[in-house]
VOTITI-604625 format. One record per residue (C-alpha): residue number from 0; residue in one letter; x negated, z, y. Coordinates in steps of 0.001 Angstrom, whole numbers. Each point is the difference from the previous one (the first is absolute). Layout:
# residues N
   i aa       X       Z       Y
 NUM  A       X       Z       Y
...
This chain:
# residues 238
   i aa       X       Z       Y
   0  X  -56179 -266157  -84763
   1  X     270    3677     399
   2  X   -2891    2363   -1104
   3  X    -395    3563      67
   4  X   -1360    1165    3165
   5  X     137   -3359    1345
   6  X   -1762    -743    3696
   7  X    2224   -2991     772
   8  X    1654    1089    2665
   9  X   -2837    1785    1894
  10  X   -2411   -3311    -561
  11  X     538   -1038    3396
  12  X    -985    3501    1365
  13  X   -3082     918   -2462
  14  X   -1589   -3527    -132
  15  X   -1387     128    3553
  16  X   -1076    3057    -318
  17  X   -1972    -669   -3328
  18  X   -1197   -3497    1573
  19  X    -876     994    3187
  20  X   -3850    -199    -251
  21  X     264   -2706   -3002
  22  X   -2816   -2549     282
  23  X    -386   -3730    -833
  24  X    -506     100   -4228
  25  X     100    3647    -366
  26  X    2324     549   -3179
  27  X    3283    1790     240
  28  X      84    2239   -3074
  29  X    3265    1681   -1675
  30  X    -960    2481   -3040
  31  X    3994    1002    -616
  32  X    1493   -3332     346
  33  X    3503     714   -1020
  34  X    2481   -2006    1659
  35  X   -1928   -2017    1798
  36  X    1634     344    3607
  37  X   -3440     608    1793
  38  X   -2203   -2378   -1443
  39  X    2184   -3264       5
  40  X      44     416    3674
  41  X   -3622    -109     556
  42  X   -2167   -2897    -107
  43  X   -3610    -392    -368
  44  X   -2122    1439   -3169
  45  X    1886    2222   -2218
  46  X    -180    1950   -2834
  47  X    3282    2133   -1590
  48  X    -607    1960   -3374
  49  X    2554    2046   -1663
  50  X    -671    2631   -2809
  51  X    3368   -1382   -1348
  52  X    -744   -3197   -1909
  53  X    4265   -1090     181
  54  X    -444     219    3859
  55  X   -2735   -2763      60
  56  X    1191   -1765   -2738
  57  X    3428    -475    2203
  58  X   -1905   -1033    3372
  59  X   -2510   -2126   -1846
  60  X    2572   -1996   -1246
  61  X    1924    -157    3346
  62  X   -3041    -570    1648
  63  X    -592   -3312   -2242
  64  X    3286   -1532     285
  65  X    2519    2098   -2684
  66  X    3199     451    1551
  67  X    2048    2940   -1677
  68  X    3378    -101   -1157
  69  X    3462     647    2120
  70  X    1783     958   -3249
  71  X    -747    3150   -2054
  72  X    2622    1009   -2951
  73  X     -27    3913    -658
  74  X    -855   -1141   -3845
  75  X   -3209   -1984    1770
  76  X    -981    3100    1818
  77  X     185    2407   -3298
  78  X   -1619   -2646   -1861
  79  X   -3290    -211    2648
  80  X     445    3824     381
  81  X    -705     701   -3800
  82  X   -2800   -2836    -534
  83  X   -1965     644    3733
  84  X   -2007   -2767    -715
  85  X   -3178    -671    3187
  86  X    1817   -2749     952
  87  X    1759   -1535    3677
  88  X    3887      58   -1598
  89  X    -899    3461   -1454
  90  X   -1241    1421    3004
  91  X    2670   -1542    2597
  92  X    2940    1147   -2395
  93  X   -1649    3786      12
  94  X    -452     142    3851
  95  X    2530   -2081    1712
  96  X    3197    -136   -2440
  97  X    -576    4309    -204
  98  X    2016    3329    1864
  99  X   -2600       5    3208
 100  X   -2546   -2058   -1058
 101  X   -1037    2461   -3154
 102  X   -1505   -1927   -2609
 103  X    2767     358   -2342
 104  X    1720    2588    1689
 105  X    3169   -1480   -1242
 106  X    1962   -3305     147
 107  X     707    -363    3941
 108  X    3649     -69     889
 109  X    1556     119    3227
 110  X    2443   -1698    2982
 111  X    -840   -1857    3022
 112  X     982     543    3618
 113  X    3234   -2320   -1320
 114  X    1061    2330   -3326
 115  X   -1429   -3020   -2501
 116  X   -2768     951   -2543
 117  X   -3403    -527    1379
 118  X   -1881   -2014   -2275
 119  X   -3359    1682     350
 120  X   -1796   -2770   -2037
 121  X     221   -2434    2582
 122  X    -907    2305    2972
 123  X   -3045    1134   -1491
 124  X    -962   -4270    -591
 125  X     566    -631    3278
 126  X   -1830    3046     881
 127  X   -3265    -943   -2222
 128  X     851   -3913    1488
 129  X    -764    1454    3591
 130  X   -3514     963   -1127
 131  X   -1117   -2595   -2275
 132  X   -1492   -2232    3084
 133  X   -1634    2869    1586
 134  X   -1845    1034   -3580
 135  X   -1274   -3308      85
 136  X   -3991     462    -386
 137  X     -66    3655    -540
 138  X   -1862    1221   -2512
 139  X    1918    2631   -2484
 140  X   -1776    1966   -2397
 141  X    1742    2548   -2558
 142  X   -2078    3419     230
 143  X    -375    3335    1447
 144  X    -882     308    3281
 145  X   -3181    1691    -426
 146  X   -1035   -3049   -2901
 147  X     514   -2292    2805
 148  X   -2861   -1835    1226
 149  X     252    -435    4040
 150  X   -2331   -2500    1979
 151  X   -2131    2181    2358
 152  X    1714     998    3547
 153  X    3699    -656    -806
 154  X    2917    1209     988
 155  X    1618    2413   -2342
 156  X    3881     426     -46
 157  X    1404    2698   -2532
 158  X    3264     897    -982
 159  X    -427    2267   -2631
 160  X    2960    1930   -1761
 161  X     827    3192    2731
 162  X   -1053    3224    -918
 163  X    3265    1639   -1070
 164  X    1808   -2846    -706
 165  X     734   -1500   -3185
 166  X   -2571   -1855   -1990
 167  X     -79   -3867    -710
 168  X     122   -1605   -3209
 169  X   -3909     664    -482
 170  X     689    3716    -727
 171  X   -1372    3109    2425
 172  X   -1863    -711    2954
 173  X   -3324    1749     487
 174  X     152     979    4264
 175  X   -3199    1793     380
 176  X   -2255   -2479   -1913
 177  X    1903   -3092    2339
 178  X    -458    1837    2964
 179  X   -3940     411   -1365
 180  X    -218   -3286    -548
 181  X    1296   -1494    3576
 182  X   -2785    2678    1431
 183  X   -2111   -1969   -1925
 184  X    1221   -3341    1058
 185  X    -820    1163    3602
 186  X   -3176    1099    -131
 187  X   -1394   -3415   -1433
 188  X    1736   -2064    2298
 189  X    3846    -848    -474
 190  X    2544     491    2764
 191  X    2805    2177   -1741
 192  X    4076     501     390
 193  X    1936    1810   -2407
 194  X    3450     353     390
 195  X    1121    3691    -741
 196  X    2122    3030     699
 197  X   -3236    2075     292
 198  X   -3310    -135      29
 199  X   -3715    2288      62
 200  X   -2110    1305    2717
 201  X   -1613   -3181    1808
 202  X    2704   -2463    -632
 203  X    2020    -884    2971
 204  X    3600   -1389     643
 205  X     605   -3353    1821
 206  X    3634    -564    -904
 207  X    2767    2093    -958
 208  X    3231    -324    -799
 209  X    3425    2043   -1146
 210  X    1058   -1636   -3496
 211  X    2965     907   -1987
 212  X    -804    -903   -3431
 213  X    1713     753   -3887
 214  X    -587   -1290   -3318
 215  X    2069    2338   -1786
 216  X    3927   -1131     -14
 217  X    1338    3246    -481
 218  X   -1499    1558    3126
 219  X    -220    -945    3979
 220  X   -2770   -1276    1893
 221  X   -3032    1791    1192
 222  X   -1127      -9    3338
 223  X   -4131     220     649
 224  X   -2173   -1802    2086
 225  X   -2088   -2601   -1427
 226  X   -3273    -138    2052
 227  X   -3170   -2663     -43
 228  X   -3031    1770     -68
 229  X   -3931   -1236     769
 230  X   -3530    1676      33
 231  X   -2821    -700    2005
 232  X   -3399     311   -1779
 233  X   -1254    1940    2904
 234  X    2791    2570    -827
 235  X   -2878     740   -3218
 236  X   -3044     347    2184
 237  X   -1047    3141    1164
């Protein structure tokens, strides 16, 4: 299922890099779950919270067997779209049946490589289907990532809404109190990543990447380079 500012297709390069000095129990923890592309390809303790309650009401269900639907009428997706009821069908018909993954952004339409009507209903299903064995055992929690309660010395993954970039469904995005609170993180303990266009003093850049990326029909894509940043607590000490 597409998300906004999905990781799928850089798992294979950021995972290693996030992993490399993983140890036996030590908990894998994913404070903007979203999508779900990172963690479902990890094993071993893990923790994903979202501060958007339809995103883990979706992989919960997925997670425990659900198995969403291939068909979704236009008169279905108005109906969800005025309810938006915390709920899996609600929350797979706003994300994976909408214009770029926008929770109801619009009724997705489109052709495929052939000229025939994609049927973005059963994409996004097989797309959740993918993921359901590798959720198995995770725990997911609906909250803010700073109400999140992380076992001591984990490792941190965030992929928080970019600065400059359009907000998710949970309204405006707060940078300088996140980037506060992943100081924080460090300091007691926690190996951090956050993925990111930018970042403050101290932070450093592991990965980077050109991305060309657009969730506005009307205009064309915009080029930046997305970048995976870590701190060393050292960095702190004078």
């Amino acid at each position: 299922m597409k998300y906004v500012g999905s990781k799928d297709r850089h798992t294979k390069e950021l995972i290693p890099i996030i992993l490399s000095e993983r140890v036996d129990g030590q908990f894998y923890v994913e404070p903007f779950l979203g999508g779900a592309s990172m963690i479902s390809r990890i094993a071993g303790n893990r923790i994903g919270s979202d501060a958007n309650p339809h995103v883990i009401a979706l992989w919960r269900a997925v997670r425990d067997g659900w198995v969403p639907p291939t068909e979704v009428s236009e008169e279905e997706y108005k109906l969800a779209k005025d309810e938006k009821v915390v709920d899996a069908l609600t929350a797979f018909i706003g994300f994976a049946c909408s214009f770029a993954a926008k929770w109801f952004g619009g009724y997705a339409r489109g052709k495929d490589s052939k000229g025939n009507a994609r049927n973005y209903a059963a994409e996004g299903s097989r797309g959740c289907m993918k993921k359901a064995a590798g959720l198995a055992g995770a725990d997911l929690i609906s909250c803010s990532y700073d109400d999140l309660r992380i076992p001591p010395n984990s490792i941190i993954y965030c992929d928080p809404p970019y600065l400059g970039t359009q907000g998710y469904v949970t309204g405006s995005f707060d940078h300088e109190k996140f980037w506060l609170w992943c100081d924080d993180m460090v300091n007691i303990g926690h190996k951090v990543f956050v993925s990111e266009y930018q970042a403050p003093d101290g932070w450093i850049s592991v990965w980077e990447r050109k991305v060309v990326s657009s969730l506005d029909k009307n205009t064309g894509g915009k080029v930046a380079v997305e970048r995976l940043f870590t701190k060393d607590a050292r960095n702190d000490q004078g």
